[in-house]
C-alpha positions, -999 to +999 in steps of 0.1 A: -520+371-242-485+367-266-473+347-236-502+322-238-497+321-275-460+311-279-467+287-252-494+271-275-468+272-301-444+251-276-471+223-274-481+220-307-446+211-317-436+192-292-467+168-298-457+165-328-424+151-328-439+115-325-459+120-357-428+127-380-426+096-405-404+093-434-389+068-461-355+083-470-342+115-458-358+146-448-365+170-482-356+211-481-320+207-478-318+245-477-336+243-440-306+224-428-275+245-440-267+269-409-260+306-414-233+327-403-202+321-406-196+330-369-221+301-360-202+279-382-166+288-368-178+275-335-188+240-348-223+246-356-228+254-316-253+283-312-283+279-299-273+296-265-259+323-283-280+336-313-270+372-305-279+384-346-299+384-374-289+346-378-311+340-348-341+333-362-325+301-377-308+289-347-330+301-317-358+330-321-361+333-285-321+349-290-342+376-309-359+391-278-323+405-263-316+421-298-323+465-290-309+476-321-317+463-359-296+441-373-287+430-405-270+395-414-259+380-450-239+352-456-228+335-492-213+299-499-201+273-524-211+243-513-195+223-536-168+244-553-150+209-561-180+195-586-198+227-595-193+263-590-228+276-593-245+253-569-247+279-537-264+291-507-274+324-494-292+337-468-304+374-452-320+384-421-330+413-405-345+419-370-359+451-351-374+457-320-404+471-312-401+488-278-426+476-249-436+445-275-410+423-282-386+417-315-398+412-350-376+393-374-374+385-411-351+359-429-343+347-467-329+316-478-323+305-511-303+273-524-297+268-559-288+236-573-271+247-609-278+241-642-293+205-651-295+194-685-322+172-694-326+140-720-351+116-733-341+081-729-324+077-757-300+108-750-313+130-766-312+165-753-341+181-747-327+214-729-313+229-695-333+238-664-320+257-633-333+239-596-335+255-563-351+258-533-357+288-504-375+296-477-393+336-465-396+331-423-412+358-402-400+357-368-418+371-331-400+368-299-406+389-263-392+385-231-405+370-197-389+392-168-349+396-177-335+368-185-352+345-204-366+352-246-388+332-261-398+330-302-414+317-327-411+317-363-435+308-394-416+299-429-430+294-462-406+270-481-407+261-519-387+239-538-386+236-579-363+207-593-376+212-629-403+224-651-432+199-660-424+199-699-394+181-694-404+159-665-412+119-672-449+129-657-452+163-675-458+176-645-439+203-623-412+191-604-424+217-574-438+222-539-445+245-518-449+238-481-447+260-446-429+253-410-432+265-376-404+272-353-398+279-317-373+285-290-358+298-257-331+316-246-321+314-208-294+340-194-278+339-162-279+375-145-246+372-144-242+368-182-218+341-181-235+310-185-264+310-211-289+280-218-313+277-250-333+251-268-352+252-301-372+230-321-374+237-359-389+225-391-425+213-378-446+214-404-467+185-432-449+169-456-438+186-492-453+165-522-438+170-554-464+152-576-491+134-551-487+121-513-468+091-523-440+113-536-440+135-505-407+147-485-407+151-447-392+187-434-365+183-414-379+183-381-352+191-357-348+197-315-319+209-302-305+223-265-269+242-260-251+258-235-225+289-236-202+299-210-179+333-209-147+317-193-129+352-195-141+387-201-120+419-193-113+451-212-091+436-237-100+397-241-131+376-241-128+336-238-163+320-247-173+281-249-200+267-265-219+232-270-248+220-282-271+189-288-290+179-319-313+156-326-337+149-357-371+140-349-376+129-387-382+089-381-366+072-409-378+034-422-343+017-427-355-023-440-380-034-414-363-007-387-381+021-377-352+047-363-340+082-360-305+098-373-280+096-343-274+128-321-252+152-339-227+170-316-215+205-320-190+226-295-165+254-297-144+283-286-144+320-294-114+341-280-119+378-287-093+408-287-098+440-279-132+445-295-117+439-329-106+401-335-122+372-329-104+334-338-129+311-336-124+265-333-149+235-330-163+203-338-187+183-355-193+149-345-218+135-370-218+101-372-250+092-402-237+125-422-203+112-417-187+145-404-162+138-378-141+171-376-130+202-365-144+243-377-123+270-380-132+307-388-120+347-380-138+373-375-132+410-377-148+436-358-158+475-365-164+500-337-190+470-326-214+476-353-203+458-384-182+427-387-170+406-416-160+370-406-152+338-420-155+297-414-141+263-431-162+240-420-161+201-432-185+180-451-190+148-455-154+131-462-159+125-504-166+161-502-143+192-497-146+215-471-164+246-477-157+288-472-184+309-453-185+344-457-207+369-436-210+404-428-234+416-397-247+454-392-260+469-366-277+503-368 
């Protein structure tokens, strides 16, 4: 029976990607900002990996080859050159339940900073914070040994500003919920590893009425990770994935999607206790065309603190990602 549902899920989704309309950009920024700053050191390429309690973001099929609990939280400035208290954070947690599957649960929250808000004629009529987050509960089991597969309900809200100092008088806020899925494929070897996940399928937020509605940011992507070397002292990994938005966009009298956004990188690990991570972002509409970077450093295989610089979008500066993972 909880194979016959997550394949449900699967087609549900998947039907859906033809439906996705919007004017604009998707809304929910926060769904798009990736967590972990392991992920991120590797250029955003994880899908075939998702071997934490990030998982549920990038792939919640990863989740069904996770035996012990595990505990994620990263922090970031995302733009520490024009304001220091806009930031994302994010925490997840997953555990398994033996003979069942894996059961995860993930936070996100985005905060946008202080506002201050005027009539039109300047006048000041007082300060408001915005932000957005998202509470996903995550499911993923495992058909035979080598392949996962997950699913993962979020409820997202969003709340730009309060309705007495709105034009409308009414609440700049939404609430909405998403559905995601994925799989995990891995080789019996445990070299070569293959996943997919698509994310974000969900109705529209509306702020005020239909009119003023925001698509999620319905997303499909597909990876691939290979273990080039492993011996008792070093581990060589590469990594490389695919992504595509399934958000349809109406540019003039063009219907069209965002272009492909590549991702790919390389992890080289020492001795259980360092990991140097590199990659790339090729992003053509978002404008990010460059390379990751990121450390990572490694406790008796239980906790690790790590680190990424990834780029934005060139008029921005690139960012610092900070995580620590715990498994117990």
């Amino acid at each position: 029976m909880k194979y016959r549902v997550l394949l449900c899920v699967f087609s549900l989704m998947i039907m859906g990607t033809s439906r996705a309309s919007a004017v604009g950009e998707a809304g929910a920024q926060s769904l798009t900002i990736s967590p972990g700053a392991r992920a991120d050191g590797l250029g955003e390429s994880y899908v075939a990996i998702s071997d934490d309690a990030t998982a549920a973001w990038w792939n919640a099929g990863g989740l069904a080859f996770l035996k012990e609990r595990n505990l994620a939280f990263m922090h970031s400035q995302l733009v520490p050159d024009l304001a220091s208290d806009v930031y994302y954070e994010y925490l997840g947690y997953s555990q398994e339940l033996p003979g069942t599957g894996t059961l995860g649960l993930s936070l996100i929250y985005l905060t946008y900073g202080t506002s201050i808000a005027t009539d039109p004629t300047g006048l000041r009529l007082g300060e408001f914070k915005s932000w957005e987050g998202s509470l996903a509960g995550s499911f993923a089991t495992k058909i035979g040994d080598n392949l996962g597969v997950g699913v993962s309900m979020k409820f997202i809200h969003i709340d730009f500003a309060p309705g007495n100092l709105t034009p409308e008088k009414q609440n700049g806020a939404a609430s909405g919920f998403a559905v995601d899925a994925g799989a995990l494929w891995k080789s019996p070897s445990r070299k070569l590893n293959l996943g997919m996940s698509v994310v974000n399928a969900g109705p529209r937020i509306a702020f005020i009425d239909r009119e003023q509605s925001d698509p999620l940011p319905f997303t499909a992507r597909v990876g691939a990770a290979y273990v080039a070397v492993s011996d008792e002292l070093t581990r060589l990994m590469v990594t490389a994935d695919a992504e595509q938005s399934l958000v349809w966009l109406i540019d003039g009298a063009v219907n069209r999607r965002r272009s492909e956004v590549w991702h790919t990188g390389v992890e080289y690990r020492y001795a259980g206790l360092l990991s140097g991570r590199v990659g790339y972002i090729y992003d053509k509409d978002g404008d990010i065309k460059n390379a990751t970077y990121g450390l990572g450093f490694i406790y008796k295989d239980r906790l690790s603190f790590d680190y990424a610089n990834v780029p934005q979008a060139t008029t921005l500066e690139r960012v610092h990602r900070w995580s620590v993972y715990f498994k117990f």
